[in-house]
VOGUGU-665508 format. One record per residue (C-alpha): residue number from 1; residue in one letter; x, y, z. Coordinates in pm, whole numbers. Each point is the difference from the previous one (the first is absolute). Layout:
// VOGUGU-665508
[atom NUM A [X Y Z]]
...
END
This chain:
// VOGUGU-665508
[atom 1 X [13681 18018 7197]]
[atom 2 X [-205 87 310]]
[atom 3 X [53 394 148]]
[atom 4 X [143 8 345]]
[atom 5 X [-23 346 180]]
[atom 6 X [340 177 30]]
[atom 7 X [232 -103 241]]
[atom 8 X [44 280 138]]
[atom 9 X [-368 87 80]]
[atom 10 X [-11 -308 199]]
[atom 11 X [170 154 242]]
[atom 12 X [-112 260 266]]
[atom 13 X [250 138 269]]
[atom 14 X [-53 -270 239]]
[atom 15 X [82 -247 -315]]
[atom 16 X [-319 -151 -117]]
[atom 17 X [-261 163 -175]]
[atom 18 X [-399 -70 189]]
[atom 19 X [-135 120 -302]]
[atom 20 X [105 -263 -206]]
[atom 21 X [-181 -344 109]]
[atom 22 X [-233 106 223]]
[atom 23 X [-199 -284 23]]
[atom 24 X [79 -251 292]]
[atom 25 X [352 -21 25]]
[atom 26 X [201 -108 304]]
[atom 27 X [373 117 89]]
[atom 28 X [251 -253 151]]
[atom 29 X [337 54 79]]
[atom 30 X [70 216 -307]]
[atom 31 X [-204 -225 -231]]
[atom 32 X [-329 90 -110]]
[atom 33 X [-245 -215 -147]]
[atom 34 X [-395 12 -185]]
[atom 35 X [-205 -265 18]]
[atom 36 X [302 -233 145]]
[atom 37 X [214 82 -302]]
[atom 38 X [298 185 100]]
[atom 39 X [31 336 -195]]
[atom 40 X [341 171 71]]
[atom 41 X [246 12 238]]
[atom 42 X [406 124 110]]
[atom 43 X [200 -258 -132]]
[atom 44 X [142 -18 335]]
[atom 45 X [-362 -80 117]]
[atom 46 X [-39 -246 -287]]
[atom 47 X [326 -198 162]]
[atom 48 X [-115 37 327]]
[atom 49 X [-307 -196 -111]]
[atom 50 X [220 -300 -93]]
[atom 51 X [162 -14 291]]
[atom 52 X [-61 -263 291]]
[atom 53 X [-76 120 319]]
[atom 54 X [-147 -89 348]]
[atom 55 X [-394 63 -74]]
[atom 56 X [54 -45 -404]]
[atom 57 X [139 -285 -179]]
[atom 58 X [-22 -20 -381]]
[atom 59 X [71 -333 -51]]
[atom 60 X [-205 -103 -304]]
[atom 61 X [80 313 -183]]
[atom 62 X [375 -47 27]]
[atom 63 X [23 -358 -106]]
[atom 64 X [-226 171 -303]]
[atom 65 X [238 316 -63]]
[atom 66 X [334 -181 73]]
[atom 67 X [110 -114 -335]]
[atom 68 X [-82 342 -175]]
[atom 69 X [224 158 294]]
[atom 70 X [273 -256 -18]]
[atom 71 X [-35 67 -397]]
[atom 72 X [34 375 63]]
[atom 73 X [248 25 210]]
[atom 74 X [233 -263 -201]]
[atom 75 X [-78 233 -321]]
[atom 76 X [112 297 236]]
[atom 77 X [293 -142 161]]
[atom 78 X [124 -84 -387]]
[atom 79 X [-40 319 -153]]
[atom 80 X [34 251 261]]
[atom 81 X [211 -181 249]]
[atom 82 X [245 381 82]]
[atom 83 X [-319 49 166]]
[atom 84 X [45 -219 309]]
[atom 85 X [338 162 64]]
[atom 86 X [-219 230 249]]
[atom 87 X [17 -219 306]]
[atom 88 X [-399 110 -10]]
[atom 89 X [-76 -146 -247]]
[atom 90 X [187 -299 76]]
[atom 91 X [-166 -59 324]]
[atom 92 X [-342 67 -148]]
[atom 93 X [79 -263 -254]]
[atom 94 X [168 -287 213]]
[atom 95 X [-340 97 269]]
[atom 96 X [-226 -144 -301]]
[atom 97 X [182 -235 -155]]
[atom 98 X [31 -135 413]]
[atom 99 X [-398 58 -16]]
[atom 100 X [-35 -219 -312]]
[atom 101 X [179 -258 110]]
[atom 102 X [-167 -84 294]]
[atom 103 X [-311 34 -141]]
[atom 104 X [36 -294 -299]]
[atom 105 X [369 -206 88]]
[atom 106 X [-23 -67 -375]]
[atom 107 X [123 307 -90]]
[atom 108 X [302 8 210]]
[atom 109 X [213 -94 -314]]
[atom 110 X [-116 233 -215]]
[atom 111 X [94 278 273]]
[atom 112 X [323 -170 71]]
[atom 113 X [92 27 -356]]
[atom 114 X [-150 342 -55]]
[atom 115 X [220 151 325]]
[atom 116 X [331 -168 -147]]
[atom 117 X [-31 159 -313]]
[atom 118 X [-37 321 108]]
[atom 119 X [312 12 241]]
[atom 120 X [205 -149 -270]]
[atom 121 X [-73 320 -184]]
[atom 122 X [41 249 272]]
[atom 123 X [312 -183 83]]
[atom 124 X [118 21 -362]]
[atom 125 X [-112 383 36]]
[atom 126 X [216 79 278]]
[atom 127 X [322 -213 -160]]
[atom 128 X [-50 233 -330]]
[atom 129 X [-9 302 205]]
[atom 130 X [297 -107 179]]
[atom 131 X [173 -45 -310]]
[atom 132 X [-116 352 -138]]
[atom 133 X [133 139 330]]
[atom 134 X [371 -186 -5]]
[atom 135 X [21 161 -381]]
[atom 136 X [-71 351 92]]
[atom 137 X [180 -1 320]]
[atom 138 X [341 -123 -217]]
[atom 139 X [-16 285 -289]]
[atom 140 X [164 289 44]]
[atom 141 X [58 320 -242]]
[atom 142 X [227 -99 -276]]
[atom 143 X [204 281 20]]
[atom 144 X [86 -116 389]]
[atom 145 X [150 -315 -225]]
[atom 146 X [183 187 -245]]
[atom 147 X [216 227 235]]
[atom 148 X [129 -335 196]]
[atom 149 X [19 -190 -312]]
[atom 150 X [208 135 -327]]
[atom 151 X [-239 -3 -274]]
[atom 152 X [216 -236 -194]]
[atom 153 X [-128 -351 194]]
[atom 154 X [-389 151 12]]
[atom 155 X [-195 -226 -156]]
[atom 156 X [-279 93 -227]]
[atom 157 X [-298 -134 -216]]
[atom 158 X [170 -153 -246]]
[atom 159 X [261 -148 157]]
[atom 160 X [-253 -218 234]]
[atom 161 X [-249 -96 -277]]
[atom 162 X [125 117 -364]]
[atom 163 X [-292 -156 -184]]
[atom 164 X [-346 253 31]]
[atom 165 X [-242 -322 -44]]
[atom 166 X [138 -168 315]]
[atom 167 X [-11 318 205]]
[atom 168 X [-376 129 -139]]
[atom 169 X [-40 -393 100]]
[atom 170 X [105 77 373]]
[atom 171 X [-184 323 -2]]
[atom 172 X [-303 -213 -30]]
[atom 173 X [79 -231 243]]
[atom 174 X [39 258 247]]
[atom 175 X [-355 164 -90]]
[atom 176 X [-185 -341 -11]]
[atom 177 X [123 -53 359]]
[atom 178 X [-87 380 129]]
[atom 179 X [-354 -7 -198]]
[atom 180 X [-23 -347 179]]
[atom 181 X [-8 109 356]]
[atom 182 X [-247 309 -54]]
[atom 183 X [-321 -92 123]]
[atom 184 X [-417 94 -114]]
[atom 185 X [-43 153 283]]
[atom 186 X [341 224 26]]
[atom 187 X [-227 206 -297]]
[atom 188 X [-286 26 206]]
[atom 189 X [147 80 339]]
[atom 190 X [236 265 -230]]
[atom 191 X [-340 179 -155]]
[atom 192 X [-291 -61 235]]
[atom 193 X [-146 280 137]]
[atom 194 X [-234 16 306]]
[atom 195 X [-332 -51 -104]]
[atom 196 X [-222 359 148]]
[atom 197 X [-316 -242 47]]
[atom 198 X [230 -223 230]]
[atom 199 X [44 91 359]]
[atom 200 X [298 -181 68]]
[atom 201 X [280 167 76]]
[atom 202 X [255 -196 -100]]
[atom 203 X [95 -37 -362]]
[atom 204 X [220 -245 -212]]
[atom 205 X [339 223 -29]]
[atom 206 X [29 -35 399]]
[atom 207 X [29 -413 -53]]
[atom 208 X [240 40 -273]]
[atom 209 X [255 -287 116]]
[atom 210 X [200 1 -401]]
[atom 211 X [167 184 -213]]
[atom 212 X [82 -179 -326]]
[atom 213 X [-157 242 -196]]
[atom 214 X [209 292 159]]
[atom 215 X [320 -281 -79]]
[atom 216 X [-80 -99 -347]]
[atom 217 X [2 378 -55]]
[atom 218 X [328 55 161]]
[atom 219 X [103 -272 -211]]
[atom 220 X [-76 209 -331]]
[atom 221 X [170 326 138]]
[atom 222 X [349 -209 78]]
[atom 223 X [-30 -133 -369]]
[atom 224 X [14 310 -165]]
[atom 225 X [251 146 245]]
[atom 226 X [227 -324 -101]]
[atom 227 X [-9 92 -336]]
[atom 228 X [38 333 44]]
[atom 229 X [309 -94 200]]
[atom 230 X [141 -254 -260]]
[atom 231 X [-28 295 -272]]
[atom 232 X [148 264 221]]
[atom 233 X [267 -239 140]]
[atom 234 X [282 -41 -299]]
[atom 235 X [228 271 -54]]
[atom 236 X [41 -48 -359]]
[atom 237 X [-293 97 -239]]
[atom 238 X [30 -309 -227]]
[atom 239 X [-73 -213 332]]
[atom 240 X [-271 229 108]]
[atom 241 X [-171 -46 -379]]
[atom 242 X [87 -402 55]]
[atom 243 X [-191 0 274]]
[atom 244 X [-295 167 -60]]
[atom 245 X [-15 -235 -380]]
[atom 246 X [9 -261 246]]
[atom 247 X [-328 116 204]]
[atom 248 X [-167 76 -273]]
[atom 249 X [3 -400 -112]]
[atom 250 X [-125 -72 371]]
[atom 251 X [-263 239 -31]]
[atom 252 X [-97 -135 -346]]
[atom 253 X [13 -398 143]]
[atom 254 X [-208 139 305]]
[atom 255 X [-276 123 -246]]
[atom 256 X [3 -354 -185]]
[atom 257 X [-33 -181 306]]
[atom 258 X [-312 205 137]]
[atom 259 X [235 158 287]]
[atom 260 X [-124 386 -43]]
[atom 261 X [99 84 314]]
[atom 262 X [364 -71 -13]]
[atom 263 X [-3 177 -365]]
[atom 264 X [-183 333 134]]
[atom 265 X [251 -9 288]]
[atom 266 X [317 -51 -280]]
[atom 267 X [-187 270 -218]]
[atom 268 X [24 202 331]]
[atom 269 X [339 -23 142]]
[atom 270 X [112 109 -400]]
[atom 271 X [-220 306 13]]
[atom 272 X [103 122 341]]
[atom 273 X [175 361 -67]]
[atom 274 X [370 -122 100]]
[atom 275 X [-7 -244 -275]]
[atom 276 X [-249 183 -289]]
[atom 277 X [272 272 29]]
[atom 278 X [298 -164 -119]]
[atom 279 X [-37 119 -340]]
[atom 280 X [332 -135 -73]]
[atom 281 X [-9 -382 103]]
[atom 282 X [-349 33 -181]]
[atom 283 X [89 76 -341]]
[atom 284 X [200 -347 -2]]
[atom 285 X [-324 -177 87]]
[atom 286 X [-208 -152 -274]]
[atom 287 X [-297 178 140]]
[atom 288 X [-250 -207 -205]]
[atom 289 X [-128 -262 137]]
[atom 290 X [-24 217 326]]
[atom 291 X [-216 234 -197]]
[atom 292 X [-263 -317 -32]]
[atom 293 X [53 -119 379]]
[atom 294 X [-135 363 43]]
[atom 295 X [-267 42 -204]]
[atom 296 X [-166 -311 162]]
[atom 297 X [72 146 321]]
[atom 298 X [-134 369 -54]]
[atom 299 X [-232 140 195]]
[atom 300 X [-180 197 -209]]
[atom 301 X [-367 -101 -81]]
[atom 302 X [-52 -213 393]]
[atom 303 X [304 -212 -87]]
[atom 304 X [-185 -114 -337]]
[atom 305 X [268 -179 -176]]
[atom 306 X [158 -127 329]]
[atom 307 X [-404 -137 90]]
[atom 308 X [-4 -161 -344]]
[atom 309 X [295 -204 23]]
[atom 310 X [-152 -110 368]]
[atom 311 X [-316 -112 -132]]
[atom 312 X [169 -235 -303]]
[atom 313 X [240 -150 303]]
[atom 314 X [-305 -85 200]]
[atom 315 X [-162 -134 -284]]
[atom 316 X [320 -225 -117]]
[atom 317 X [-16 -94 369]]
[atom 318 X [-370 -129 12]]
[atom 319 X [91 -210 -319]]
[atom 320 X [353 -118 73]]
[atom 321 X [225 -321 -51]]
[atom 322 X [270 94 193]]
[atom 323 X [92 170 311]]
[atom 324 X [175 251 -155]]
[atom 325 X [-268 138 -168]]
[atom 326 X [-211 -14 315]]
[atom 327 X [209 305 103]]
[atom 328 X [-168 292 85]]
[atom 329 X [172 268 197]]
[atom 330 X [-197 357 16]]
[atom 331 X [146 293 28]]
[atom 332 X [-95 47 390]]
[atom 333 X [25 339 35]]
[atom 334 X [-291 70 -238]]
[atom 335 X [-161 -306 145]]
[atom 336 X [-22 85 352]]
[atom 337 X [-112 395 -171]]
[atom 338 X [-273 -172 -116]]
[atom 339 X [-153 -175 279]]
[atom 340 X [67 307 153]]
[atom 341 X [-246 260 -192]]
[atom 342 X [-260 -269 -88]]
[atom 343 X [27 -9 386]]
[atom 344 X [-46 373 58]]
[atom 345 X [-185 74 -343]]
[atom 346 X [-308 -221 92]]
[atom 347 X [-207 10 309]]
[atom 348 X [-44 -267 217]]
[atom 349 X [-427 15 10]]
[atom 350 X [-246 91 -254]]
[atom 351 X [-202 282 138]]
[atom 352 X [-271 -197 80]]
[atom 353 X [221 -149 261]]
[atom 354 X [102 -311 -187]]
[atom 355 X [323 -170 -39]]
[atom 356 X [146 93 -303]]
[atom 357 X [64 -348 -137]]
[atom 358 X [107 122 -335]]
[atom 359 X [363 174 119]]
[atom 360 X [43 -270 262]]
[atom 361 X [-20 -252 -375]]
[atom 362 X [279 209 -168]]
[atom 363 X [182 19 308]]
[atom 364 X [-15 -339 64]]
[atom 365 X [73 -89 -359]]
[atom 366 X [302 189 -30]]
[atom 367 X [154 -114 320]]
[atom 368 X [-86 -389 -98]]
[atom 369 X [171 33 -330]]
[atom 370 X [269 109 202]]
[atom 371 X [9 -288 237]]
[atom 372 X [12 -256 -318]]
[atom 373 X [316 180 -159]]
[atom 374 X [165 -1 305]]
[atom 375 X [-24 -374 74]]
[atom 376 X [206 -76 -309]]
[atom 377 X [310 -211 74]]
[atom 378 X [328 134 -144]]
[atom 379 X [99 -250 -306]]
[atom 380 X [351 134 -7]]
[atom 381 X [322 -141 178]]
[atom 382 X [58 220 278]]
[atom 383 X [394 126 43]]
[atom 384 X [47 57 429]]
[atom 385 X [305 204 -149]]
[atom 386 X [-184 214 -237]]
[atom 387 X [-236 50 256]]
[atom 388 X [146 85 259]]
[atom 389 X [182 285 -208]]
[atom 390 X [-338 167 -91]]
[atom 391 X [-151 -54 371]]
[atom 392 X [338 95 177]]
[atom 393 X [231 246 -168]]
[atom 394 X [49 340 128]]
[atom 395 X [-163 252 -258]]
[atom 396 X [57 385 4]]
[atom 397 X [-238 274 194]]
[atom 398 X [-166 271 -195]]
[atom 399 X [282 258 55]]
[atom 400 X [270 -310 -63]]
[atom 401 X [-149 -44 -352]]
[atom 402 X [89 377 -82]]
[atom 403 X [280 27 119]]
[atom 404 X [76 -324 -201]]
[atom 405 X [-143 156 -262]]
[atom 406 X [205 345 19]]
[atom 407 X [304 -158 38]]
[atom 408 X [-79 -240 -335]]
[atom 409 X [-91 288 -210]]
[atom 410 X [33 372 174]]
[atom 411 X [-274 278 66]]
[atom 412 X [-146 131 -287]]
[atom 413 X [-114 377 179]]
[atom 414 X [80 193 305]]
[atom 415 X [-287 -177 224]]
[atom 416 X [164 -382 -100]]
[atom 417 X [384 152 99]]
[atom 418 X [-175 127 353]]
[atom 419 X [-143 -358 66]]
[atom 420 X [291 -148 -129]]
[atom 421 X [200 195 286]]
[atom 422 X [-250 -28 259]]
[atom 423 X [-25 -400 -58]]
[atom 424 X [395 -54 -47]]
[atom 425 X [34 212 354]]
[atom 426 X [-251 -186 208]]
[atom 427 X [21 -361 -170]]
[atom 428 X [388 -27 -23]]
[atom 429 X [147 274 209]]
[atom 430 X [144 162 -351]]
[atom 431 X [-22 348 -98]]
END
């Protein structure tokens, strides 16, 4: 492969470097050519060139480049269409696709189509986030719930969906339709940093216009605090053990299906301190089959096991029958970690200058798996009531958990009676 010099070196202060390309060259309007072959340019410039003015008129050379713009902009509009949420970059876009149109009349269909699309799926955007909004505006604590409501007609779990297929089924409903929304570019526009060589200013985390990643995780924490609740909830130990038997079947469905992130988040809400310290509600659990769930969840090792069990789901999905076993769910957490340090860990330019195509491949290659996994339909009936439980019902705070927790099975030392106190005088108004 030819050498190029480094790309910083081609640079002096005043932002092109004499010394390289001495021979004849002539600069115009930020566009510099040898010979009458342009050599570099600002992209800005490089636009600027393509667009019609009084003295300068490129007709011939848009009826040539059209189609590969129209192409280009259809491929953009269908991959990364968040990104025209920034009324910027909508009014760039509808300025060329205007540009195009009146240049060739033959396109005017294409662009027609192309413009639909892509406000049919901001518009779908916006409903979703109205929906997410409506949900988290209608929860409240669920110890606000149990002090104007006797425990007695509180509903839990089992009473709404007593069989743990159908409910690990729901789970994945509800993560198919989060993973759904999250966009390619919601990665890059949560990772990029500003590139030192670039003198722009501005930088992708200022045009940030979604957050379904910062939702989908917000989805994960409510899971485990639901099942933390559910366990803490009962007042009797035999419904407490019931209960968590019962989540450990979801979280064992959840791993058959390929849904890792509702069975980390199930793994989680069990191992949050209020409920790993009810020693007594415990010992009437048939631990078991728990002790599997978290073996192929540990963390030891990068996630080994858990990593494993990803790779055979992605490769049953590449060679399935069904839908079902399409399924692939990661555990997003460790996902989005991921991206993350391959991000940070790996520099953006060779030091030559370059472009460091290589991380830009893995990046790229982990975030398109991603997009296939997620456009999975749900095979599974979905239950409005079922879901609406998991989506809507109040679940317990932090402190609400151990109090819960304190009042299921008492304080084991001096520091658990002063929290027990403390929480019992500021959460009911007890002493």
């Amino acid at each position: 492969m030819p050498q190029t010099p480094p790309f910083s070196a081609m640079f002096d202060s005043s932002g092109y470097n004499r010394n390289l390309y001495q021979s004849a060259e002539d600069s115009c309007g930020g566009l510099y050519y040898h010979d009458n072959n342009l050599l570099s340019g600002s992209l800005e410039a490089l636009i600027q060139h393509l667009v019609p003015n009084v003295d300068y008129y490129p007709d011939n050379q848009m009826r040539k480049i059209a189609p590969k713009i129209l192409q280009l902009l259809t491929e953009w509009t269908e991959t990364f269409p968040y990104d025209f949420r920034d009324e910027r970059m909508m009014r760039n876009l509808k300025d060329l696709a205007h540009r195009i149109t009146s240049g060739e009349e033959t396109y005017r269909k294409n662009v027609q189509q192309m413009m639909q699309c892509l406000i049919r799926k901001l518009a779908a955007l916006s409903q979703y986030e109205e929906v997410l909004a409506k949900i988290s505006s209608s929860t409240t604590d669920r110890l606000t719930v149990l002090k104007t409501k006797p425990q007695s007609i509180q509903r839990d779990i089992i009473t709404v969906c007593s069989d743990p297929y159908t409910l690990a089924q729901q789970l994945t409903h509800i993560e198919l339709e989060r993973l759904n929304y999250i966009g390619p570019e919601e990665f890059v526009q949560a990772f990029v940093q500003k590139d030192p060589l670039d003198n722009d200013k501005s930088c992708f985390s200022e045009r940030k216009k979604t957050r379904n990643l910062e939702a989908y995780v917000e989805w994960f924490n409510r899971l485990s605090y639901l099942v933390a609740t559910e366990i803490c909830m009962p007042v009797k130990k035999k419904h407490r053990a019931r209960i968590i038997e019962y989540f450990i079947d979801v979280a064992r469905e959840c791993f058959n299906i390929g849904n890792f992130n509702s069975l980390m988040a199930i793994i989680s809400g069990m191992n949050m301190s209020p409920v790993s310290r009810l020693k007594k509600t415990w010992a009437k659990v048939k631990t078991a089959k728990f002790d599997v769930l978290e073996h192929q969840m540990d963390p030891s090792s990068n996630f080994y096991n858990y990593r494993t069990a990803l790779r055979g789901a992605a490769q049953r999905s590449l060679t399935a029958h069904s839908s079902r076993e399409k399924i692939v769910i990661p555990f997003f957490s460790l996902l989005i970690k991921d991206i993350y340090f391959l991000n940070e860990g790996c520099a953006n330019r060779l030091p030559n200058g370059h472009v460091n195509f290589e991380k830009f491949w893995e990046l790229a290659k982990q975030v398109s798996e991603f997009m296939t996994w997620k456009q999975v339909e749900c095979p599974f009936e979905r239950d409005r009531k079922i879901l609406q439980y998991l989506l809507t019902v109040p679940v317990f705070s932090e402190d609400a958990l151990y109090l819960a927790s304190y009042e299921s099975e008492g304080p084991e030392n001096h520091i658990e009676k002063d929290r027990w106190k403390s929480l019992r005088s500021s959460l009911l108004g007890r002493v």
